[in-house]
C-alpha positions in Angstrom: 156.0 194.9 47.3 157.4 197.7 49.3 156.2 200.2 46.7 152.6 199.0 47.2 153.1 199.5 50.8 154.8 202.9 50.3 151.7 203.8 47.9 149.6 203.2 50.5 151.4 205.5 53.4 151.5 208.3 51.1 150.0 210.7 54.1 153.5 209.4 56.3 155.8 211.9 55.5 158.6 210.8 57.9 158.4 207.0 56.5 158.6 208.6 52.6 161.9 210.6 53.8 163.1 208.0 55.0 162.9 205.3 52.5 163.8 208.4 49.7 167.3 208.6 51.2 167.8 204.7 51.7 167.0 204.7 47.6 169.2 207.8 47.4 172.0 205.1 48.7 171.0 202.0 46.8 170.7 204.2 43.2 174.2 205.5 44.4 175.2 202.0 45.1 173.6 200.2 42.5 174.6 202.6 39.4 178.4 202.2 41.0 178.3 198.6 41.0 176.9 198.3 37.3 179.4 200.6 35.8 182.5 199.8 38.1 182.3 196.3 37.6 183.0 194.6 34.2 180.0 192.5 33.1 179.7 191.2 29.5 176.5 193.2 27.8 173.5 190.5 28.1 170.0 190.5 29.7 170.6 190.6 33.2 173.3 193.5 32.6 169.7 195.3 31.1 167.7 194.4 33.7 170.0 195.5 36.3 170.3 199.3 34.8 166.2 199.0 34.0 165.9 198.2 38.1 167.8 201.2 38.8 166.5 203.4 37.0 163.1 202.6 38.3 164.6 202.6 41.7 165.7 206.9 40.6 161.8 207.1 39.7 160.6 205.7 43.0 162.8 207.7 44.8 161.9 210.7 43.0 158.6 210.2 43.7 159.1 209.2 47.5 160.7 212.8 47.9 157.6 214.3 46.5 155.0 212.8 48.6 158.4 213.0 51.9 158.5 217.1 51.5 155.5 218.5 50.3 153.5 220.8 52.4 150.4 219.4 54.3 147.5 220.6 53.3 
């Protein structure tokens, strides 16, 4: 839901900075958590690496659209 809404305030570059280093935090966070806890290899293990990975894509592209230059 919140990268609808982010799709939407693409022209709000202060808002796309923003939310690029809170998903800066939580890839930093989340890739810690999968690989410093132990976890037996299942679905949800997948799912959780899948999520933050596409969390590194959405940041990635948050940046983009946070520090280009205005036309």
């Amino acid at each position: 839901m919140l990268l609808i809404w982010l799709w939407f305030k693409l022209d709000d570059q202060k808002l796309q900075k923003t939310f690029a280093w809170i998903n800066v935090v939580a890839v930093i966070v989340g890739f810690w958590v999968f690989y410093g806890v132990s976890h037996p290899a299942g679905t949800l293990a997948t799912w959780f690496l899948v999520v933050n990975w596409v969390n590194v894509i959405i940041a990635i592209l948050q940046f983009y659209f946070g520090y280009r230059k205005a036309n």
